[in-house]
Each structure stands twice: as C-alpha cells, then as structure tokens.
N, CA, C and O of each residue as an XYZ file, in Angstrom:
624
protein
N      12.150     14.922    150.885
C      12.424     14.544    149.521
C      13.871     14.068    149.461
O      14.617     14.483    150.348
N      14.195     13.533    148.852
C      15.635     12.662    148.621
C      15.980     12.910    147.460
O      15.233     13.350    146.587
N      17.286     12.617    147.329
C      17.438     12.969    145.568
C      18.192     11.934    144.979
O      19.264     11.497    145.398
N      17.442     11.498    143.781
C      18.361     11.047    142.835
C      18.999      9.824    142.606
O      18.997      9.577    141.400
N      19.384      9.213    143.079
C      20.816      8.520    143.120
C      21.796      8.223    142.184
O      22.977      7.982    142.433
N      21.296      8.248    141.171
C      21.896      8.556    139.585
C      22.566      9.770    139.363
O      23.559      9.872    138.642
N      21.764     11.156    140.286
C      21.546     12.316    139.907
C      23.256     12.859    140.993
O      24.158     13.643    140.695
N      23.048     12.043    142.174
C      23.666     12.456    143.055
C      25.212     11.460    142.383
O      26.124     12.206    142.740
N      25.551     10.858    142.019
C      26.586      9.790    141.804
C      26.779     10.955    140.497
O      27.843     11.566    140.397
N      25.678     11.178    139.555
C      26.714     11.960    138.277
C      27.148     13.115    139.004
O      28.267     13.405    138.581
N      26.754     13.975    139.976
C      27.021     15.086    140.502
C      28.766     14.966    141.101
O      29.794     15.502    140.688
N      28.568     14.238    141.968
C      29.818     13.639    142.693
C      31.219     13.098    141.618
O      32.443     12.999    141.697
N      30.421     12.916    140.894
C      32.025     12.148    139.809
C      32.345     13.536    138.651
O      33.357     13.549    137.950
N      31.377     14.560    138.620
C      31.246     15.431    138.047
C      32.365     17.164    138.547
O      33.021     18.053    138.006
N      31.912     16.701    139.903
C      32.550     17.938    140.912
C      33.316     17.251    141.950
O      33.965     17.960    142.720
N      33.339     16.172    142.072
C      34.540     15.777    143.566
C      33.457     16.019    144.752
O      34.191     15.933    145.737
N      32.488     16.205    145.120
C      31.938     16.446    146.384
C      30.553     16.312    146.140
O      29.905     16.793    145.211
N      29.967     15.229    147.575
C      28.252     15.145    147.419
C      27.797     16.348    147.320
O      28.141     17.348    147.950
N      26.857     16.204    146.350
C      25.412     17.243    146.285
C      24.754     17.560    147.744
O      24.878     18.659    148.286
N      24.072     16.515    148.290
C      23.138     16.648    149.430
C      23.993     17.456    150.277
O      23.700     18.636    150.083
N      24.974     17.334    151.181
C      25.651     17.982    152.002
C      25.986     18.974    151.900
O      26.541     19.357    152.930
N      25.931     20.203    150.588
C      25.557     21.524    150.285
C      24.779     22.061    149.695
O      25.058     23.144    149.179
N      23.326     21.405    149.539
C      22.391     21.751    149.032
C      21.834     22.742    150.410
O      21.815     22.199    151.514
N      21.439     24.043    150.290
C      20.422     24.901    150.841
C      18.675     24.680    150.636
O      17.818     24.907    151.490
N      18.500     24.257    149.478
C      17.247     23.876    149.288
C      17.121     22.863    148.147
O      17.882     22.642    147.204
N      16.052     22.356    148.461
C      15.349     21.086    147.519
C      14.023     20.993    147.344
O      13.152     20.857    148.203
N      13.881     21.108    145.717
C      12.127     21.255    145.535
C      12.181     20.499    143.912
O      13.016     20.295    143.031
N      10.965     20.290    144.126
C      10.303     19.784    142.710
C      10.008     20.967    141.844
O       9.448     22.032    142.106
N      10.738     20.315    140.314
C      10.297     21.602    139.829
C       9.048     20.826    138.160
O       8.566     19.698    138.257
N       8.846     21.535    137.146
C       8.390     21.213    135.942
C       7.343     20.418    136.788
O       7.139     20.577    137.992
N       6.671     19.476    135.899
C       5.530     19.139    135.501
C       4.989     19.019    137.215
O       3.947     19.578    137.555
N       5.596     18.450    137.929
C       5.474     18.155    139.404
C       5.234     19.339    139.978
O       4.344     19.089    140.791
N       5.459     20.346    140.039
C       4.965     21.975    140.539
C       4.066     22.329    139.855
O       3.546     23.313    140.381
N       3.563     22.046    138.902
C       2.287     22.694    138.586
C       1.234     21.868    138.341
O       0.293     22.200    137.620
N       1.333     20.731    138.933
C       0.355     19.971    138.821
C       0.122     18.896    137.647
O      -0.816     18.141    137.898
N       0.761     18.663    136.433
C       0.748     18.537    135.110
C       1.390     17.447    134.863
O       1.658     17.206    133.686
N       1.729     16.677    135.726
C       2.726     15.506    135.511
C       2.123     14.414    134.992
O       1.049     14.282    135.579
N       2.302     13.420    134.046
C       2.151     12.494    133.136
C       3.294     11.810    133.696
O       4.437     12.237    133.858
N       2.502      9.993    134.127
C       3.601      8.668    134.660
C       3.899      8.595    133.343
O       3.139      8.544    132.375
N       5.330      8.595    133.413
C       6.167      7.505    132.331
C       5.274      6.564    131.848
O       5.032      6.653    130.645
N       4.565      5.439    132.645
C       3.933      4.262    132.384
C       2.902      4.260    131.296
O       2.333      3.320    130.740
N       2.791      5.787    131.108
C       1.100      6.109    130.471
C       2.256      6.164    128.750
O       3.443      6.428    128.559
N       0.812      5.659    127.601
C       1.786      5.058    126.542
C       1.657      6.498    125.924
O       2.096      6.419    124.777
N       1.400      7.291    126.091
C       1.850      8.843    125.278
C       2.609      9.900    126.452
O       2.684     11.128    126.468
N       2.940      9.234    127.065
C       3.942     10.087    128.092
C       5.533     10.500    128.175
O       6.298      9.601    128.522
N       5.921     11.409    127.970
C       6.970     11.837    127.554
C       7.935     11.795    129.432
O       7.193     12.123    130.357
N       8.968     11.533    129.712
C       9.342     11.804    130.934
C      10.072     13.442    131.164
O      10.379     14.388    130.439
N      10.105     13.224    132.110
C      10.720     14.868    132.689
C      12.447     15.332    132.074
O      12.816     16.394    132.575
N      12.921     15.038    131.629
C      14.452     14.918    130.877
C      13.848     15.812    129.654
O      13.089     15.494    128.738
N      14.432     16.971    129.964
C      14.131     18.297    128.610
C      15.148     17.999    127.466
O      15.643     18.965    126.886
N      15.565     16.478    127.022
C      16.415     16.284    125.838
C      15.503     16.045    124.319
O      14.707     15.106    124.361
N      15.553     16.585    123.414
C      14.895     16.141    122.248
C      15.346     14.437    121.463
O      15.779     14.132    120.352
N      15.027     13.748    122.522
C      15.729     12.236    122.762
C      14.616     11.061    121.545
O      13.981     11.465    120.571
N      14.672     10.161    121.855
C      14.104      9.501    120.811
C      12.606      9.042    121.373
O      11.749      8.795    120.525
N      12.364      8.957    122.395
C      10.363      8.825    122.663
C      10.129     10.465    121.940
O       9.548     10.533    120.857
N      10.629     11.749    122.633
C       9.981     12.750    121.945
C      10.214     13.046    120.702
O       9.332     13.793    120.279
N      11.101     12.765    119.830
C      10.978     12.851    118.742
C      10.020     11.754    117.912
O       9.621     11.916    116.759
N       9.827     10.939    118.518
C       8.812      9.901    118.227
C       6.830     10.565    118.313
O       5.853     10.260    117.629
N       7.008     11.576    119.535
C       5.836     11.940    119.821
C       5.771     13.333    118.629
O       4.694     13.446    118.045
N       6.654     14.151    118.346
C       6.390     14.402    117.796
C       6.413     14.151    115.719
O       5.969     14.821    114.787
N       6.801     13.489    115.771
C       6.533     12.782    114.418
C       4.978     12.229    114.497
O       4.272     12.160    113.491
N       4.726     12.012    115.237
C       3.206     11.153    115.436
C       2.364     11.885    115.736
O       1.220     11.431    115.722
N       2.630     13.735    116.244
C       1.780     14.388    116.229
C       1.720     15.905    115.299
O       0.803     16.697    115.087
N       2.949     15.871    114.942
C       3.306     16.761    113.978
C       3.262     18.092    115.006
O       2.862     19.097    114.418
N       3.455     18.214    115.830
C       4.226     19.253    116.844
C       4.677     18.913    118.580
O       4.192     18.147    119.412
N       5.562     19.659    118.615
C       6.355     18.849    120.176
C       4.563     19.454    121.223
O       4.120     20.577    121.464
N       4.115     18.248    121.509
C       3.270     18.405    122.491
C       3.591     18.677    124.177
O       2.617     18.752    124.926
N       4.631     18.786    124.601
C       5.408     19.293    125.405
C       5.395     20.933    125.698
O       4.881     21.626    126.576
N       6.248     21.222    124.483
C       5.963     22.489    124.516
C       5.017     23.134    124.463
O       4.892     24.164    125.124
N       3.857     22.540    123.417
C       3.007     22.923    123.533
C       1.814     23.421    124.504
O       0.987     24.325    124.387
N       2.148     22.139    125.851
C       1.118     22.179    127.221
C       1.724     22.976    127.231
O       0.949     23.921    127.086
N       3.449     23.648    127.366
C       3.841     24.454    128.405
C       3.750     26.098    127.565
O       4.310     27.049    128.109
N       3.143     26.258    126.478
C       2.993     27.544    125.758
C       1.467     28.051    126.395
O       1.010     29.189    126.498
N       1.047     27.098    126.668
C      -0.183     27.511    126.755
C      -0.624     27.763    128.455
O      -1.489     28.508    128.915
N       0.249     26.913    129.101
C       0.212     26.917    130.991
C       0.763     28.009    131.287
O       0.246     28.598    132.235
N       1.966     28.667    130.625
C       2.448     29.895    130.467
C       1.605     31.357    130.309
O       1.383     32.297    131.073
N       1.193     30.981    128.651
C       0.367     31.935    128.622
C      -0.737     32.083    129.688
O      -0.657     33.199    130.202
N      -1.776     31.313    130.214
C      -2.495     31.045    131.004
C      -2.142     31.620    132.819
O      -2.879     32.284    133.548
N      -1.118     31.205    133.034
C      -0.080     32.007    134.352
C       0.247     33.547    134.180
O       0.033     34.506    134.922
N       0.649     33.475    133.338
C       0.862     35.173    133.044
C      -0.460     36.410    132.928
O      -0.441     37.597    133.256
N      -1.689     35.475    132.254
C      -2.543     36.466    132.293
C      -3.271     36.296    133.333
O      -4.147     37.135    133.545
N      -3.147     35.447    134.029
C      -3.996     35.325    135.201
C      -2.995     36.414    136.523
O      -3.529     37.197    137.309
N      -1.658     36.168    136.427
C      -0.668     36.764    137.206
C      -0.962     38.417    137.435
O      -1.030     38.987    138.524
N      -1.137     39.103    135.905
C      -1.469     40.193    135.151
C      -2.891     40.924    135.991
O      -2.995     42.120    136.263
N      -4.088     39.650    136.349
C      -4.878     40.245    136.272
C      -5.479     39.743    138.145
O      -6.629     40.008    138.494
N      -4.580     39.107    139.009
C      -4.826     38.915    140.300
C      -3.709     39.607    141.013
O      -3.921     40.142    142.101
N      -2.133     39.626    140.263
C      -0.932     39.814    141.138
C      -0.933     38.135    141.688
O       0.171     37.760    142.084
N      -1.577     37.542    141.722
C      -1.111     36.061    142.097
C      -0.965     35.054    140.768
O      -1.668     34.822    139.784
N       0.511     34.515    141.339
C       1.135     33.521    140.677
C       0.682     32.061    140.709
O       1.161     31.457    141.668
N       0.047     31.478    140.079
C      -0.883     29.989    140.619
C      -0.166     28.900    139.596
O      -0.348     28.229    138.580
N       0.832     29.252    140.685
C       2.028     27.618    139.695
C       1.378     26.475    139.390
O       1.285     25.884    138.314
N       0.899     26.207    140.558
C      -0.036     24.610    140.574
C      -1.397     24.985    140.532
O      -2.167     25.701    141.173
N      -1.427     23.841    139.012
C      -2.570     24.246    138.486
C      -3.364     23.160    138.513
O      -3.077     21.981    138.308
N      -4.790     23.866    138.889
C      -5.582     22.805    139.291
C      -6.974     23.056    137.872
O      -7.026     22.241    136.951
N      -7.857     24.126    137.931
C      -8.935     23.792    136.845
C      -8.215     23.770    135.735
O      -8.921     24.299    134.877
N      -7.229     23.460    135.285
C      -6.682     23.277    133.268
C      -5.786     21.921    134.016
O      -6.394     20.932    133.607
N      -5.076     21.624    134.569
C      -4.411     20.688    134.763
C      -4.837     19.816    133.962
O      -4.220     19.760    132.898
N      -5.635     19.150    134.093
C      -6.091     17.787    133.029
C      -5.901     18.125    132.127
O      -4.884     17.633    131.640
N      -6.575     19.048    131.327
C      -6.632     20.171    129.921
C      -4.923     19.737    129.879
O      -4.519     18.877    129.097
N      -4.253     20.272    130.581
C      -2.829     20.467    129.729
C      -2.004     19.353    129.770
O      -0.981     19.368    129.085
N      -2.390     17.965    130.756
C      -2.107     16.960    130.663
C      -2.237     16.272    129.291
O      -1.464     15.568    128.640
N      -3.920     16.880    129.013
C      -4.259     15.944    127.597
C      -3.608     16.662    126.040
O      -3.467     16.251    124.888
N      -3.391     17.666    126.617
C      -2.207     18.310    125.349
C      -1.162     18.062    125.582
O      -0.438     18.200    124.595
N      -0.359     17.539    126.985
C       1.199     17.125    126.432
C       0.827     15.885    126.265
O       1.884     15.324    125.978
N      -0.251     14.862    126.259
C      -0.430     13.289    125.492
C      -0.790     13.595    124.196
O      -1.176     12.575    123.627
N      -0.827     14.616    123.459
C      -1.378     14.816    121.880
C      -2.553     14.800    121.802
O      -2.928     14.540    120.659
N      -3.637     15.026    122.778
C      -4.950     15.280    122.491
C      -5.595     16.791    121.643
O      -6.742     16.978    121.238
N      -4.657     17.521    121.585
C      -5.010     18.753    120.762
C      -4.470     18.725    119.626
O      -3.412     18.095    119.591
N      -4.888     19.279    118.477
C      -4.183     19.214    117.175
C      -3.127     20.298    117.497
O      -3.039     20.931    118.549
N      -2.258     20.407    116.280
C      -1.518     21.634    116.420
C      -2.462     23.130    116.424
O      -2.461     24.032    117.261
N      -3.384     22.967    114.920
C      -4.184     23.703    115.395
C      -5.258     24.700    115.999
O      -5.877     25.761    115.922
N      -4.980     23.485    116.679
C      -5.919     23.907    118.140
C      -5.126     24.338    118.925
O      -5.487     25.410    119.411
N      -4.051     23.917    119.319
C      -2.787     25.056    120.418
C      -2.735     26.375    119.746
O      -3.163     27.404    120.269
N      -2.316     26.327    118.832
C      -2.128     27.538    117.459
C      -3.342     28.572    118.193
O      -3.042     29.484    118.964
N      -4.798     28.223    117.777
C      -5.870     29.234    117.929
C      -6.280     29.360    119.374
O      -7.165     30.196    119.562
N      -5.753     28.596    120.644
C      -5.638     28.869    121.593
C      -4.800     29.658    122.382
O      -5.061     30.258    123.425
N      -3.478     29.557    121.580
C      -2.436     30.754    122.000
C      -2.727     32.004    121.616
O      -2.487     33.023    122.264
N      -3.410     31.913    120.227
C      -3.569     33.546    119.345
C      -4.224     34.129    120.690
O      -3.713     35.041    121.341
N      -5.523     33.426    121.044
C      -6.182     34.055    122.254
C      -5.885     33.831    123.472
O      -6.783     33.507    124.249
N      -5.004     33.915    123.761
C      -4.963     34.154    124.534
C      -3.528     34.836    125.310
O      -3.225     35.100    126.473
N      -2.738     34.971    123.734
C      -1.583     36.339    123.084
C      -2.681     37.377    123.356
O      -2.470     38.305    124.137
N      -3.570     37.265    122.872
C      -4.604     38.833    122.646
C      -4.946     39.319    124.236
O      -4.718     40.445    124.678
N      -5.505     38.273    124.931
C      -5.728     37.883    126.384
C      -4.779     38.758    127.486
O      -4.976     39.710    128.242
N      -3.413     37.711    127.070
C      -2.759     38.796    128.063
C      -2.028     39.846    127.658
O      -0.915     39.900    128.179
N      -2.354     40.891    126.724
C      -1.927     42.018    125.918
C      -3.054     43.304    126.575
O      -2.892     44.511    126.751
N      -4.130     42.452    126.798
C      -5.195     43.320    127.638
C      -4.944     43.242    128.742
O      -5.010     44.268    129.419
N      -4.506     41.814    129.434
C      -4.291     41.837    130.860
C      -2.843     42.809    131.621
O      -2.373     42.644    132.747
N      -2.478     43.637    130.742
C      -1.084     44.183    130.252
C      -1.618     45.024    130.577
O      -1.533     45.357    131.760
N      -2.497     45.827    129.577
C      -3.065     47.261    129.621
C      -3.512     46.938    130.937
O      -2.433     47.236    131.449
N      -4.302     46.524    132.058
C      -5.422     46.502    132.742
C      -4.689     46.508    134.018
O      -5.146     46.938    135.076
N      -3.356     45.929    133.822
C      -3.035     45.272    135.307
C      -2.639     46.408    136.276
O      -2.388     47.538    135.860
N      -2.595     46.087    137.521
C      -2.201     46.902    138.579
C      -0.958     46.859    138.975
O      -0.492     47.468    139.938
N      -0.419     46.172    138.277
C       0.803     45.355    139.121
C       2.686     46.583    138.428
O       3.145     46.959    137.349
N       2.970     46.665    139.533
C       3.864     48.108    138.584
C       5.190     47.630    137.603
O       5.846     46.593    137.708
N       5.337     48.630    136.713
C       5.539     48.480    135.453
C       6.802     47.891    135.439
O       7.193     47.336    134.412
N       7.564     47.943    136.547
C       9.349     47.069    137.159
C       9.161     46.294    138.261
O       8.073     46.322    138.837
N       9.840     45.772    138.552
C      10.025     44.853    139.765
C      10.795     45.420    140.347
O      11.750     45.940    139.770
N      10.599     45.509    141.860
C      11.394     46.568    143.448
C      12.682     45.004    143.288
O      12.587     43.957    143.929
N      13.528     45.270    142.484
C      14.772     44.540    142.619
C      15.983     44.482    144.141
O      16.879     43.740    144.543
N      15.174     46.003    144.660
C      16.144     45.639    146.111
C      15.675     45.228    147.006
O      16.306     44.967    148.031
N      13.828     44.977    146.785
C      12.963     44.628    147.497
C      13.665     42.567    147.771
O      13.972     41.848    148.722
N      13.607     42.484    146.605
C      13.910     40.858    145.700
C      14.741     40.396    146.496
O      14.492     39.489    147.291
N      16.281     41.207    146.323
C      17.594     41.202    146.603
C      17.418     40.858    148.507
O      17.803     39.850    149.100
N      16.708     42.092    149.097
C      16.714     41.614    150.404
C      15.837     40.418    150.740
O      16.231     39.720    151.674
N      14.455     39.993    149.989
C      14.424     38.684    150.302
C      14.706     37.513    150.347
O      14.402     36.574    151.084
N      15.695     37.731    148.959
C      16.785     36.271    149.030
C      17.703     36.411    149.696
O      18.222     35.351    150.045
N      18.322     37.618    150.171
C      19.296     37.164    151.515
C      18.461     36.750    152.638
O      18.917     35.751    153.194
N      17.257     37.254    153.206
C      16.763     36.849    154.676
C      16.667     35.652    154.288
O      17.549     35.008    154.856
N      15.780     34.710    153.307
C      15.334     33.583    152.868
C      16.540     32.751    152.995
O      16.340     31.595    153.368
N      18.357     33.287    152.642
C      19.158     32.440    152.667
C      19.634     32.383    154.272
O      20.139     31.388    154.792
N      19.355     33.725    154.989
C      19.621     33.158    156.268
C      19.083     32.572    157.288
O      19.543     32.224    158.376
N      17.498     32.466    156.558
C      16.267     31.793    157.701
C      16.863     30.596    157.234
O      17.103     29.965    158.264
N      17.325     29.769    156.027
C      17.588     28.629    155.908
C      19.038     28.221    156.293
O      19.373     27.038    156.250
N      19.803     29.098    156.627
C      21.328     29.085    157.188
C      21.402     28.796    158.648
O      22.231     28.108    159.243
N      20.280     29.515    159.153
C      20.219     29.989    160.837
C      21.126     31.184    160.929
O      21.887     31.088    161.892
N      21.248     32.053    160.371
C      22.065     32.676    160.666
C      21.329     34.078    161.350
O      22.029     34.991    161.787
C-alpha cells in the first residue's frame, strides 16, 4: 500500500520530516476495512474525509439525516452484538455489507435506522446479559501484545 501523496506532502510541511520513513505500520481503515466502501463516482456517495463539508451536508438535507452515520450506528451496533455473542470481532463485513452500503446512499428512511437501532439496542443488552466474554479486559495481557507486535515489526 502506498500513501497519499497529498497526505504525505501535508504531513511533511506539517512536521519537517517524511511520514513513510517512520511509519511502523500501514492499513486501511473506515469504510475499506469493513467492507462498506461506496466509489466517489456513485451519485449518492459521500467520500471517506469525516468533515461535515458541503456533498454531506447536501446528503443530508436531501435525506433528512446524516446517512453516514447512520450505516455506521447500525454496523456498530451489529459488531458489538455479534462480538458479545461469538467473542469474535467481524470488522469486514460481508452478509449486511450491501445493506449498509444502501443506507450510507439514503436507501433507508430515518425511520427505519431509528426502529432498527431500537432493536437492536434491545439486541445487544441481551447479548450483554448472555455473553461469556469477561466483564474487563486483561489490560496487561493488551499491554504485552503491543509491545511483542511492536518488536516483531521492529526486528527487535
């Protein structure tokens, strides 16, 4: 993957020193990690830039709620209760993907997100009670995997 060149030139005039040459890692993140990505080219497509800029304020005037947020209230909710009720995290999403594609193009009313979140607020409130998964996170467990993780990628 490569980055940027816009991204890397504001970085550089920003801090005095290239990006790439101390980057440790590089990944795709938002719509591109979970499967959910909408081309620019498509005429209800919002791009990846989280600014409340003038296409999305356009989309939402025309739909009477940010359809953005909306895919991502509901891919959320949807991750979490599934998380709740396997212990697995399924970033990239494959059976709703389309589904949440066609809600960040405004194919759902408001609502319809609205009575899809209620249930599935209720959803993972049970998947809460039910889950196996323990009630904290082993934080020194965490802690030692992001150091090995930084030194498998260091060589050290």
């Amino acid at each position: 993957m490569t980055i940027n060149p816009r991204i890397a030139t504001a970085f550089e005039s920003a801090n005095g020193f290239p990006l790439e040459s101390h980057l440790l890692v590089l990944g795709r993140m938002g719509s591109h990690s979970h499967g959910t990505y909408v081309a620019p080219t498509e005429p209800d497509a919002i791009d990846d830039v989280d600014f409340m800029g003038e296409k999305r304020k356009a989309m939402v005037r025309k739909y009477q709620n940010d359809v953005k947020n909306a895919a991502h209230l509901i891919r959320l909710l949807r991750m979490g209760t599934e998380f709740l009720r396997t212990g697995q995290l399924q970033v990239f999403r494959i059976a709703d993907a389309e589904e949440l594609r066609q809600i960040n193009k405004g194919a759902w009313s408001l609502a319809q997100v609205k009575a899809e979140a209620n249930r599935l607020f209720e959803g993972i409130e049970q998947a809460r009670a039910e889950s196996r998964l323990p009630a904290a996170p082993d934080v020194a467990a965490a802690g030692r995997l992001l150091i090995d993780l930084h030194r498998e990628v260091l060589g050290v």
